[in-house]
C-alpha positions in Angstrom: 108.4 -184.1 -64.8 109.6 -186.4 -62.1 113.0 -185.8 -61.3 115.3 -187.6 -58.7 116.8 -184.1 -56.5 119.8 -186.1 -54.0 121.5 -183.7 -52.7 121.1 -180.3 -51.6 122.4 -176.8 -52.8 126.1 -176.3 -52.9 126.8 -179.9 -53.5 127.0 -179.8 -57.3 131.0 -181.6 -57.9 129.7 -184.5 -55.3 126.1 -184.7 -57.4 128.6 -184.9 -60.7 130.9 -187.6 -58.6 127.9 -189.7 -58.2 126.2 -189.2 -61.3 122.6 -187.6 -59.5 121.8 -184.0 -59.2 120.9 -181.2 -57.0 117.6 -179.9 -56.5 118.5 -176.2 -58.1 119.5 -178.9 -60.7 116.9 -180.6 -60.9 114.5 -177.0 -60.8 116.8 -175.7 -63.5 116.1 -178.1 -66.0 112.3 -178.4 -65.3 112.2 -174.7 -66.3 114.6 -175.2 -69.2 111.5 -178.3 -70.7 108.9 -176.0 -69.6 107.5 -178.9 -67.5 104.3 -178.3 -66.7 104.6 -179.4 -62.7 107.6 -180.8 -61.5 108.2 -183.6 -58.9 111.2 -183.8 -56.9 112.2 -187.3 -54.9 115.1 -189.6 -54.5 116.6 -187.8 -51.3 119.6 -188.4 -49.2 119.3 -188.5 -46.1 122.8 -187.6 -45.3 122.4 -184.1 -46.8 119.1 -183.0 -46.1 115.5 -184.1 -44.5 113.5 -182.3 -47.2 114.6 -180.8 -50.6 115.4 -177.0 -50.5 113.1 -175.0 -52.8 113.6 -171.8 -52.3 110.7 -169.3 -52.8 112.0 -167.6 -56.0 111.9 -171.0 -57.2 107.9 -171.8 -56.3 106.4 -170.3 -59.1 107.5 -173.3 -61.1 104.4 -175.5 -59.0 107.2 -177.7 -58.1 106.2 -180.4 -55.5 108.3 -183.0 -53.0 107.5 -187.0 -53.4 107.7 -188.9 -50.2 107.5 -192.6 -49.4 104.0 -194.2 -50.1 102.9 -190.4 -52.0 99.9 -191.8 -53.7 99.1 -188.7 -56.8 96.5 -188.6 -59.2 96.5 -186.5 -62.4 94.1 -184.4 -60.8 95.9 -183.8 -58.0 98.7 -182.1 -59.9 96.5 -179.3 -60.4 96.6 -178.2 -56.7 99.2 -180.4 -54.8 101.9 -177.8 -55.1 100.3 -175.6 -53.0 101.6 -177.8 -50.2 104.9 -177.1 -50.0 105.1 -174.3 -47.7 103.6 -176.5 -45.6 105.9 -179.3 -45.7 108.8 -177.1 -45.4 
């Protein structure tokens, strides 16, 4: 699932306001599909530098899209793993 994640945690009545989500949002509702890997972009900058994925919420292989990301299928299988590093 690729899911635009705008603002950050705590910001759920602007996300409503301006029709976007938060990335516990955005988490939440990968789990509730049972999406297989889950790809989180379409950040503000005004709220955060990098999505906040906190680490109960790892376990769900979810991963952070930047400008010019270039993915593969394959890489889907391992990408994830990543994150601690980008954070």
């Amino acid at each position: 699932m690729i899911h635009e994640a705008t603002l950050g945690a705590g910001l759920e009545e602007e996300a409503k306001k301006k029709k976007h989500t938060t990335t516990l949002e955005a988490i939440n509702l990968s789990v509730e599909v049972k999406a297989w890997r889950t790809i989180l972009t379409h950040f503000s900058c005004r709220y955060m530098k990098l999505a906040e994925i906190l680490p109960e919420h790892q376990e769900h292989k979810v991963m952070i899209a930047f400008d010019h990301l270039r993915l593969s299928f394959s890489h889907l299988d391992w990408a994830y793993k990543y994150l601690p590093i980008l954070q």
